[in-house]
Each structure stands twice: as structure tokens, then as C-alpha cells.
C-alpha positions as CSV (number, residue, x, y, z in Angstrom):
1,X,0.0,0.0,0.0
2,X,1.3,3.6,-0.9
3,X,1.8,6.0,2.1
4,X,-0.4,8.8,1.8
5,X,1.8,11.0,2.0
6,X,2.8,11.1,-1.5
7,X,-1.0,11.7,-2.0
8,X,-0.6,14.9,-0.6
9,X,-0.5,16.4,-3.6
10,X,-4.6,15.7,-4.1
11,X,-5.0,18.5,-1.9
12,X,-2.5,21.1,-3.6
13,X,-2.3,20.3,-7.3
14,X,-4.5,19.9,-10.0
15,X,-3.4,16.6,-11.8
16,X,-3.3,16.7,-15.6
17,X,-6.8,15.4,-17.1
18,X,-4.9,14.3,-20.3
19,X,-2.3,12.5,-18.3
20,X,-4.5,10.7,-15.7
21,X,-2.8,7.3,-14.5
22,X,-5.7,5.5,-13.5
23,X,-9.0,3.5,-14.9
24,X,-10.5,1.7,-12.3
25,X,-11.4,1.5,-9.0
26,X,-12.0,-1.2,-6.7
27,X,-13.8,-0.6,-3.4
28,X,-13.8,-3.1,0.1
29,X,-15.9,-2.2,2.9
30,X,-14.8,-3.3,6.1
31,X,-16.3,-2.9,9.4
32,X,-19.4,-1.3,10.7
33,X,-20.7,1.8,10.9
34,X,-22.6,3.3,13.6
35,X,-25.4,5.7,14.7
36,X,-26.3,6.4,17.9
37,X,-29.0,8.8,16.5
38,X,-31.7,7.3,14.4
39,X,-29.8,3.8,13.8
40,X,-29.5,4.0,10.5
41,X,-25.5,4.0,9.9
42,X,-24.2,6.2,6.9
43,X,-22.5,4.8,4.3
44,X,-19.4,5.3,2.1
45,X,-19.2,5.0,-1.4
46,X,-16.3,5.3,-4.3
47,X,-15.9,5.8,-7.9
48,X,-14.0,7.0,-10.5
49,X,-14.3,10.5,-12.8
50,X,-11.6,9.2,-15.1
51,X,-12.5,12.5,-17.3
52,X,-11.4,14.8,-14.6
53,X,-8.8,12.6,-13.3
54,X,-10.8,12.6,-9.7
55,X,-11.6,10.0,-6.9
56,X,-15.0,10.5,-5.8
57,X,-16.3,9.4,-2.0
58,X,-20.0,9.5,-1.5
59,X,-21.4,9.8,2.0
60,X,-25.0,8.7,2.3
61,X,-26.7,9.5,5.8
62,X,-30.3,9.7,6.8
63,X,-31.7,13.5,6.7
64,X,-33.0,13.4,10.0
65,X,-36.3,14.3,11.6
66,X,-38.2,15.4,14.6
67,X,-35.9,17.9,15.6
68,X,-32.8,16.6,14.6
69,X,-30.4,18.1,11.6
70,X,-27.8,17.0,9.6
71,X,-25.1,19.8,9.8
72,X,-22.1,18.2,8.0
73,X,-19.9,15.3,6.4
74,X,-16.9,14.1,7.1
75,X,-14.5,12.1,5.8
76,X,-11.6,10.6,7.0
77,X,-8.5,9.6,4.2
78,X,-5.6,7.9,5.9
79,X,-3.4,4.8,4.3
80,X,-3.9,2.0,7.2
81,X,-6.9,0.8,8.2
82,X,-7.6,0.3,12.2
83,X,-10.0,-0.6,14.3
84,X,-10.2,1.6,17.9
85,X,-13.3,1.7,19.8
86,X,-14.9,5.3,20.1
87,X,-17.2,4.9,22.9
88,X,-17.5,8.8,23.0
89,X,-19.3,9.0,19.8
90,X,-22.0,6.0,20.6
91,X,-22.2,2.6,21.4
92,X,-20.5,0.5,19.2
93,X,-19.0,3.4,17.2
94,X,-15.2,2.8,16.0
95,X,-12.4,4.8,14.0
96,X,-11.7,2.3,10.9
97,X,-9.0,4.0,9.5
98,X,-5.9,5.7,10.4
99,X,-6.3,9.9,9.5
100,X,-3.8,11.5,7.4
101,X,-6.8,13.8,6.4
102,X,-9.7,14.7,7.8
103,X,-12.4,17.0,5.6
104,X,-15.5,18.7,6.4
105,X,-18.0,20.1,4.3
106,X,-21.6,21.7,5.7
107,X,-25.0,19.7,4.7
108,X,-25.8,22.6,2.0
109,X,-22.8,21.7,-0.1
110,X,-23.6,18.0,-0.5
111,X,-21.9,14.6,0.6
112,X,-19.7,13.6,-2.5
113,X,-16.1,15.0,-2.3
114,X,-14.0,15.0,-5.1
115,X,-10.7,14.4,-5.1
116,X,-8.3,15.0,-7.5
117,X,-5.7,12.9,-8.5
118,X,-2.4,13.0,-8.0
119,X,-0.2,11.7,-11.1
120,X,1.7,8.7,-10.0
121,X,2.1,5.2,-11.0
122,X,-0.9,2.9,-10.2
123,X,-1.9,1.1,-8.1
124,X,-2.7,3.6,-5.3
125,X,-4.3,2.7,-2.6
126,X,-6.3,4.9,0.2
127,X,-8.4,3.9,3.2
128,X,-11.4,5.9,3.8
129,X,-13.8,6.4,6.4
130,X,-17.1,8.7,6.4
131,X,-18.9,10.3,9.1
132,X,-22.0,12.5,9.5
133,X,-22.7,15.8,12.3
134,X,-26.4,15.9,13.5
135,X,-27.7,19.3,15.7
136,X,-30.4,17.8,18.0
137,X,-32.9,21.2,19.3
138,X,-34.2,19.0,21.9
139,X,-31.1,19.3,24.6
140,X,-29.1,21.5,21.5
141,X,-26.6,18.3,21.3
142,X,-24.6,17.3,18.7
143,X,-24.2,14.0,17.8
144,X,-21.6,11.8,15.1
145,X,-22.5,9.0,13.0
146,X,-19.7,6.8,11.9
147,X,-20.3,4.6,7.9
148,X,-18.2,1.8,7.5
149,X,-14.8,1.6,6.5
150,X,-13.8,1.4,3.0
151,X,-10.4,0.3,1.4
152,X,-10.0,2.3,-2.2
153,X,-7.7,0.9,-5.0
154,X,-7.2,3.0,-8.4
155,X,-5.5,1.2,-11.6
């Protein structure tokens, strides 16, 4: 597996659509999510933009109701998967993947982030984990939501 680190570049660089490295992606869930909330856990999805050269992670998450918001995404990019219990977010909640990165984007602004690429020999692998923020009104808590882990390869 490729350190992250040389992934960096995702984040600072635009990689060259004409010269993009990879054609397919291959994604493994692993673990469990978790949501202390409305126990529905989100979910993490992956695909490929070959045309613009970008990895694309989809977090799915109920809307909420009665009260209760969705504020935010997360997601999580590191390049080891793990598996530590994270009692302080819910029962049964745990961090599946090591964090190199950690994004957040507000509700209004959607749940896919697109990445781009950086331009460097394939494979490249990137373990991902996604996450949700609720705002309850009731008690003005807020409350995390954890998907499952996913393992991303690009060839």
C-alpha cells in the first residue's frame, strides 16, 4: 500500500486530465458503521471521474427528523486501516481508519467529495472512512455518526 503522504499532492495540485494514471477503481468495505441517533448508519461509497482525473467518495446518511439536523460530512483519508473503539461518539462506534486527512463540508454543499488525483504510477491505494454531524434542538446536542470503512484501489 502507498503512504499517503505522496497523496498529498490531491489537496495542492491539480493533476493533468490528459495524463491521468488510473482506470478503475475497486472498493472493500470493512467494518461497521454506527449511529447512535436514528440507527440507521451512513454509508461510504467510491468511484472514478476518469475524465477529470478525480476520486469521488460519497457519504450517504439519513436526513434526519423530529428535531434533529444534519449539519455536516466528514470524511476521513488515511493509508492504514484500524480498528479503535470510540465509545464517546455511541455505542459500538469505532475509528476504521488511520487519519492523514480529515475534511468537512456543511449539509448545504452535499456529501460527495471530489478528489483529485495525483499523477503517479498505479496502483494507489487509500483507506477511507465517512462520518455525518447531527444538531439535536431538543437538549441542543450534537451527535456523530460513523459509515463503515472502505479500502479504495485505483489502476
Amino acid at each position: 500500500m502507498r503512504s499517503l503522504l505522496a497523496v498529498a499532492t490531491v489537496f495542492t495540485t491539480s493533476a493533468v486530465v490528459a495524463q491521468c494514471p488510473f482506470t478503475t477503481v475497486v472498493t472493500q468495505p470493512h467494518g461497521v458503521g454506527c449511529d447512535p441517533t436514528f440507527f440507521i448508519h451512513p454509508t461510504l461509497t467510491g468511484a472514478l471521474n476518469v475524465p477529470a482525473c478525480q476520486l469521488q467518495l460519497t457519504v450517504g446518511a439519513f436526513a434526519g427528523c423530529c428535531g434533529t439536523v444534519l449539519v455536516g460530512t466528514l470524511l476521513a483519508l488515511g493509508d492504514q486501516p484500524l480498528s479503535v473503539p470510540v465509545p464517546q461518539l455511541g455505542a459500538n462506534c469505532t475509528l476504521l481508519v488511520q487519519p492523514i486527512v480529515l475534511l468537512f463540508v456543511p449539509s448545504t454543499t452535499g456529501a460527495t467529495f471530489s478528489l483529485p488525483l495525483p499523477t503517479v504510477l498505479p496502483p494507489l491505494t487509500v483507506e477511507a472512512q465517512g462520518g455525518v454531524l447531527y444538531f439535536t434542538t431538543i437538549g441542543a446536542s450534537f451527535d456523530f455518526a460513523l459509515s463503515q470503512g472502505l479500502r479504495v484501489t485505483m489502476s
